[in-house]
VMD Tcl script that draws the C-alpha trace (Angstrom):
set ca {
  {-2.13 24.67 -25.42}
  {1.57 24.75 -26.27}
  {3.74 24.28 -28.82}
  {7.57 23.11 -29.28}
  {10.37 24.26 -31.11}
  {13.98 23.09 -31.57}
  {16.71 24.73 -33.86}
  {19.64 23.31 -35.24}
  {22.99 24.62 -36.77}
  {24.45 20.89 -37.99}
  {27.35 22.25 -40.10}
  {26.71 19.48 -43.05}
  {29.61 20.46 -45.02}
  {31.50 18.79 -42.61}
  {29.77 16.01 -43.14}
  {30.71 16.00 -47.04}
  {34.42 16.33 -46.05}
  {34.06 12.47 -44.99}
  {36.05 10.27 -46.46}
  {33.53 7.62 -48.51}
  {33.94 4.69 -46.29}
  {33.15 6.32 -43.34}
  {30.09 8.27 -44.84}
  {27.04 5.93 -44.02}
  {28.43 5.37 -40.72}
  {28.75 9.66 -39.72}
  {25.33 10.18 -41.32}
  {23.87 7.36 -38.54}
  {25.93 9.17 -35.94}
  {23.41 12.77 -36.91}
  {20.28 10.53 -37.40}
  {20.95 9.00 -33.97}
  {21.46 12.65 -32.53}
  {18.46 13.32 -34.12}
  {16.31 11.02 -32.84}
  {17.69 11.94 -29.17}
  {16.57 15.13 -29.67}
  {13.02 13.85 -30.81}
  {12.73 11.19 -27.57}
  {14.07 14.10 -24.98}
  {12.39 17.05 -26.63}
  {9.21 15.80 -28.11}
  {9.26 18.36 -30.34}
  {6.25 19.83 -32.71}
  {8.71 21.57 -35.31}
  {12.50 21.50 -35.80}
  {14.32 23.94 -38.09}
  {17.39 23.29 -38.94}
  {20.32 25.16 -40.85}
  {23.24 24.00 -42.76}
  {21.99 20.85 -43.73}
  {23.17 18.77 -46.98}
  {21.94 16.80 -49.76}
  {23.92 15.02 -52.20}
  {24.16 12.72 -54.56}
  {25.01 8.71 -54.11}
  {27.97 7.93 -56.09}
  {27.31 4.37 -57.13}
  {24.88 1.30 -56.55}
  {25.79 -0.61 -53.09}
  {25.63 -4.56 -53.80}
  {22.70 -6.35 -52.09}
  {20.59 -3.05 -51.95}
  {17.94 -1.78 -54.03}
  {18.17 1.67 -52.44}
  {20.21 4.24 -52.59}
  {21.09 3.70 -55.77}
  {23.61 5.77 -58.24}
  {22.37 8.85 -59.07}
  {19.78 9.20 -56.25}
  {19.21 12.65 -54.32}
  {20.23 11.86 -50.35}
  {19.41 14.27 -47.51}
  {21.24 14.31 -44.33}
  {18.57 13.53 -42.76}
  {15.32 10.65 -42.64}
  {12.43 12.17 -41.24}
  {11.89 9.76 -37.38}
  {8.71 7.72 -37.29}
  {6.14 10.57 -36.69}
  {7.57 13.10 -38.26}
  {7.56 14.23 -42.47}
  {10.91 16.61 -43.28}
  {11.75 19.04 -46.20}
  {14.65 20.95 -47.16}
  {15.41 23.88 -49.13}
  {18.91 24.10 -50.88}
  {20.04 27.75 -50.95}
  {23.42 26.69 -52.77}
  {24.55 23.85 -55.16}
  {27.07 22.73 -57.91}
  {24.81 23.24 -60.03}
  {23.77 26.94 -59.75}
  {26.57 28.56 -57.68}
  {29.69 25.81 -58.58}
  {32.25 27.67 -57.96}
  {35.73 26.30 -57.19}
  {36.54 27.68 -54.13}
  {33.38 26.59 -52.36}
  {33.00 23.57 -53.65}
  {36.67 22.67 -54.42}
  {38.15 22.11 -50.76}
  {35.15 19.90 -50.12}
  {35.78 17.62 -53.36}
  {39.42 16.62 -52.54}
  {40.90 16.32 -48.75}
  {43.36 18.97 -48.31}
  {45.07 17.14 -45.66}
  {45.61 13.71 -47.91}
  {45.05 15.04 -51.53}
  {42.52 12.55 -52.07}
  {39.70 12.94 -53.72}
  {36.44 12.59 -51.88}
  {33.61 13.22 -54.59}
  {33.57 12.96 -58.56}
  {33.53 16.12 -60.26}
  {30.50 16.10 -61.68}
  {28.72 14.33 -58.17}
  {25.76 16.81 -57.13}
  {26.43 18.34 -53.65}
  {24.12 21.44 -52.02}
  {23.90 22.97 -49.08}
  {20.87 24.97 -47.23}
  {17.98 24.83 -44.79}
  {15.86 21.94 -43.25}
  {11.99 21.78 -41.56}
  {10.78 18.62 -39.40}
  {6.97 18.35 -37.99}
  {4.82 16.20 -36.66}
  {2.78 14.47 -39.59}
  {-0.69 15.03 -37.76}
  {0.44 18.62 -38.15}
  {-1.88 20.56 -40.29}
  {0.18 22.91 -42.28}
  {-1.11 25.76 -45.39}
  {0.12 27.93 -47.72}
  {1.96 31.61 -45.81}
  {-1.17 33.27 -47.74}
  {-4.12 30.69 -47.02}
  {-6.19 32.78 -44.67}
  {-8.96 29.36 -44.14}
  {-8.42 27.37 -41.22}
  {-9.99 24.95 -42.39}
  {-7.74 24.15 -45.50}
  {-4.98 23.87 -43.72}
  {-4.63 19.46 -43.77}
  {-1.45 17.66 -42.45}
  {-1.96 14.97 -45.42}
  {-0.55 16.86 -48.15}
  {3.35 18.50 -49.11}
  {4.44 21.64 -47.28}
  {4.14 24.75 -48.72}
  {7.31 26.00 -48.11}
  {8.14 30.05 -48.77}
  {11.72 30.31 -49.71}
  {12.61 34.14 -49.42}
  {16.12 35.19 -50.73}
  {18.67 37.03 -49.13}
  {21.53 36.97 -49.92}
  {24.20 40.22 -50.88}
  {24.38 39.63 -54.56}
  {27.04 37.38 -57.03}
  {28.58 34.38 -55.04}
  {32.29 34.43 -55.23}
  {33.13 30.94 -53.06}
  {33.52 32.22 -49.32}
  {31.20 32.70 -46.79}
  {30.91 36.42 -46.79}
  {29.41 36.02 -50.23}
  {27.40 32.79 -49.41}
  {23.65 32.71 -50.66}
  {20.84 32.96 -47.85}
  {17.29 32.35 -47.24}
  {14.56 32.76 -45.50}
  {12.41 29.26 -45.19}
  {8.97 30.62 -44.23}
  {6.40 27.52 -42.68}
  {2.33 28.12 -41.92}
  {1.26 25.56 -39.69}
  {-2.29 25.79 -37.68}
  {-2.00 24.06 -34.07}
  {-4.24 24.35 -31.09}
  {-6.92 26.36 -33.86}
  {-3.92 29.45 -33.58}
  {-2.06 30.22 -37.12}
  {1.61 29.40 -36.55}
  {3.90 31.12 -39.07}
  {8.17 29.58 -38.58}
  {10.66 31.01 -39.87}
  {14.35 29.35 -40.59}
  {17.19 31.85 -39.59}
  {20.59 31.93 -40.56}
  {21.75 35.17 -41.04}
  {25.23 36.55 -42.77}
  {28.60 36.18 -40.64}
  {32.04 37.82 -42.44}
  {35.46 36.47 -42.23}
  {36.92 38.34 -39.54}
  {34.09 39.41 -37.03}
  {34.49 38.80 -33.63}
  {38.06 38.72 -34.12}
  {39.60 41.92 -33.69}
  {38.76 43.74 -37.00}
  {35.53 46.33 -35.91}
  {35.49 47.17 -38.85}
  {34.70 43.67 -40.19}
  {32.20 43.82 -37.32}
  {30.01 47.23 -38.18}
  {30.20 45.61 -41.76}
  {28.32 42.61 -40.59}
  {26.10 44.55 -38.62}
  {24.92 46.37 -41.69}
  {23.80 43.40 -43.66}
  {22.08 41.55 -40.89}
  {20.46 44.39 -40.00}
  {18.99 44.65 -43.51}
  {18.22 40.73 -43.50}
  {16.38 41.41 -39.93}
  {14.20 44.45 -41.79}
  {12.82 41.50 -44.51}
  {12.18 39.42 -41.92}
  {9.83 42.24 -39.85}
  {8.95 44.44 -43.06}
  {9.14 41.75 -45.91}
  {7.86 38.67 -44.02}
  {5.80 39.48 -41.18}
  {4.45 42.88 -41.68}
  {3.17 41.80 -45.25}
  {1.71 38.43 -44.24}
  {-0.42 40.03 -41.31}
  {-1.35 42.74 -43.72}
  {-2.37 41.07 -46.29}
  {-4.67 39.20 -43.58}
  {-5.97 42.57 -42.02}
  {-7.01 43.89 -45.72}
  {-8.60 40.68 -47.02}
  {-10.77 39.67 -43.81}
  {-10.40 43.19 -41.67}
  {-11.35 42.70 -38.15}
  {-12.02 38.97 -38.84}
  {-8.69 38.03 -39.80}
  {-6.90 35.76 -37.05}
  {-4.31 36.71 -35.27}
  {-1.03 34.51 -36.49}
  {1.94 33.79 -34.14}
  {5.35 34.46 -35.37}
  {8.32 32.09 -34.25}
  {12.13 33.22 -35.86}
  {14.36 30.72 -34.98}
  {18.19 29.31 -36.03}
  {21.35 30.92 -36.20}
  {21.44 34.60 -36.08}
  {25.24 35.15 -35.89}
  {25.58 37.61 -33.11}
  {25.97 37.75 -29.40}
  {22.40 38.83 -27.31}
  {23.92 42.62 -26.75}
  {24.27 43.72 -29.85}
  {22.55 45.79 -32.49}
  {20.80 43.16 -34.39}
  {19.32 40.98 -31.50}
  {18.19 44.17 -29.61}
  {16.47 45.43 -32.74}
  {14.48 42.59 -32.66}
  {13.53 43.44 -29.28}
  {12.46 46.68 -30.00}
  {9.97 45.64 -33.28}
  {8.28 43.42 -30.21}
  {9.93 39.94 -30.99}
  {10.63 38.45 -27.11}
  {13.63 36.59 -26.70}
  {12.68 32.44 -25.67}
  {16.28 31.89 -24.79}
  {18.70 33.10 -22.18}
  {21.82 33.94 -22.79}
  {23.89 30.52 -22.56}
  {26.28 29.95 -24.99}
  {25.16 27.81 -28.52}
  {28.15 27.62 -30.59}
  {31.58 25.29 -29.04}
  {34.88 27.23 -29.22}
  {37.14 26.11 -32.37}
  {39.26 23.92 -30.31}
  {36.94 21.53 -28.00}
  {33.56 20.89 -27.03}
  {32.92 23.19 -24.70}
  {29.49 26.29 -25.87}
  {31.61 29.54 -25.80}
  {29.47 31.67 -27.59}
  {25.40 32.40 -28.32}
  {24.55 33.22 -31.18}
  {21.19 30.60 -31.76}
  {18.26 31.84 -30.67}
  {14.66 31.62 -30.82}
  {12.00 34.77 -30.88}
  {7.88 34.93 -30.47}
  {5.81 37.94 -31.63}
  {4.95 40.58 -32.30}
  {4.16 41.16 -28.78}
  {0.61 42.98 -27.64}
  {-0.61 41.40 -31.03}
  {0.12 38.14 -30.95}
  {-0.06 37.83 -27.46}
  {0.00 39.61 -24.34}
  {3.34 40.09 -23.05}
  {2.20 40.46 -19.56}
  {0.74 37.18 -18.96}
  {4.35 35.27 -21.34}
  {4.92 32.42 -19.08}
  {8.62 32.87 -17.59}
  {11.14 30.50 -19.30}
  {12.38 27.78 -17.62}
  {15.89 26.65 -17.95}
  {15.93 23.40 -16.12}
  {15.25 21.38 -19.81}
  {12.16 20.46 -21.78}
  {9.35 18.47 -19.83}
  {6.38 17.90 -21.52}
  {4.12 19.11 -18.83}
  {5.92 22.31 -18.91}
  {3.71 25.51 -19.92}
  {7.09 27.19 -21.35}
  {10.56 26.19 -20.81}
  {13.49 26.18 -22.44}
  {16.57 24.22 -22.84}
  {20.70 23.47 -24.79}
  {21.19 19.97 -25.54}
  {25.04 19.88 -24.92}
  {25.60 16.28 -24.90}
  {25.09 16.44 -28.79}
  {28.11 18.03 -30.08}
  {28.17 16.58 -33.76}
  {28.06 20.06 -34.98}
  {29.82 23.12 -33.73}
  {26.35 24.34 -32.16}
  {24.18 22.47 -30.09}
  {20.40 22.10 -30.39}
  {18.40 24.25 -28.41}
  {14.58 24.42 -28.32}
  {11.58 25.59 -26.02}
  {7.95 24.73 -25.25}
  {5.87 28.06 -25.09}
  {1.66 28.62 -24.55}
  {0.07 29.29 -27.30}
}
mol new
graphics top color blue
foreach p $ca { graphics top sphere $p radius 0.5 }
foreach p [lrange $ca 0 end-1] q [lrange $ca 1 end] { graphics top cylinder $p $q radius 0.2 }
display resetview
């Protein structure tokens, strides 16, 4: 019994900074990486972060579809697949000018790229298998849990409070998924915790400021998330209740040693990645940098961390009991997909 897991950083605003004419054709270029990931990964659930949706600017001659005024995410859920995103920031609830302002007119041309009044958010994604069957974070029945009807998607806030345009202010959430595979409750949630301008480039101070409000956004994942799903389970059905699996997956924003990632480790989340490098430097294509990861737990409750399958990092078969892999060949995105087959 296993299940798969790939995470994505896609970095879709700089997929809005296309010029028009060349829009269609870049959003092919990230459903074609897309479906490479689905033919070499096979994967049960993807989870992405930083994906767009946006709003089609006028009716296309000889089409029906899109037409102006439609909603249009970056991406069209593969044959075999259903996909739903969560927008954590739009022009319509956070539109301020400095966000959205450099991604409405080219700074290096002047021209304008998007209307002013053109709908444009930004936020989370989830992709699974249709046959999946999926529930509500508090349905406790296995049985209700069907793959025929809309996820039930848990959208838990975190961001630092009023959104002033740059990233260190940028709205965050939590996208928290109950599937049941393989008769085990699988709980998923979508990462992408808070990075500053500055960190990681000579400012500590920048650094221990970062380190506080991840930190904080890792204790709602454990205390606010986790802890309060399995004990609401424990009180309602006591020593009946099942025993869900937790997966926390996306982009954490920190290197594996520091504070953050090990304090993970120690409230008994293991690590399903080494330590290869996620994220390409600024200049090239080369990974220089992890900071994408993916984490199963709690340990001793979930499962027994003495019998976790060693990872494999020789890429994804499907006849693999765990194993673990970086896609590097797609680099539309400063990170590249990485994902992992573990036993359930």
């Amino acid at each position: 019994m296993t299940i798969s897991l790939v995470t994505w950083n896609v970095a879709g605003v700089d997929f809005l900074k296309v010029d028009p004419k060349d829009r269609q054709s870049k959003r092919n270029q990230y459903q074609a990486c897309l479906q490479k990931i689905i033919d070499d990964a096979n994967p049960d659930v993807v989870v992405f972060q930083e994906v767009v949706r946006y709003e089609q600017e006028f009716d296309v001659p000889g089409l029906s579809t899109p037409k102006k005024g439609d909603k249009i995410e970056l991406f069209d859920a593969p044959t075999g697949y259903n996909y739903v995103s969560s927008i954590a920031i739009d022009t319509v609830h956070q539109n301020d000018p400095l966000k959205w302002g450099k991604i409405r007119k080219n700074l290096k041309t002047g021209k304008c790229i998007w209307s002013e009044n053109t709908y444009l958010g930004q936020g989370y994604g989830i992709l699974w298998r249709s046959e999946l069957p999926h529930s509500n974070i508090r349905e406790t029945e296995i049985d209700n849990a069907r793959p025929d009807t809309p996820l039930e998607i848990e959208n838990v806030r975190i961001e630092t409070g009023v959104f002033m345009g740059d990233r260190d202010t940028e709205p965050r959430i939590l996208m928290v998924a109950h599937f049941v595979h393989e008769n085990r409750d699988v709980f998923i949630v979508n990462v992408h915790l808070t990075t500053l301008k500055g960190e990681r480039e000579g400012f500590p101070e920048e650094d221990e400021n970062g380190c506080e409000i991840r930190s904080y956004q890792i204790d709602i994942i454990s205390s606010g998330i986790v802890s309060r799903i399995n004990k609401y389970r424990k009180n309602l059905l006591g020593d009946q209740a099942r025993r869900g699996i937790w997966f926390l997956a996306g982009d954490f924003n920190r290197v594996p040693s520091s504070t953050e990632i090990a304090k993970l480790d120690k409230m008994n989340f293991a690590r399903l990645c080494n330590n290869d490098a996620t994220k390409r430097e600024k200049r090239g294509y080369d990974p220089s940098i992890k900071v994408d990861f993916i984490f199963v737990g709690p340990r001793y409750y979930s499962f027994d961390p003495y019998r976790l399958p060693m990872i494999i990092d020789t890429g994804l078969p499907t006849d693999a009991a765990s194993s673990y892999f970086i896609c590097k060949d797609i680099n539309i995105s400063d990170h590249f997909p990485i994902g992992m087959r573990f036993n359930l």
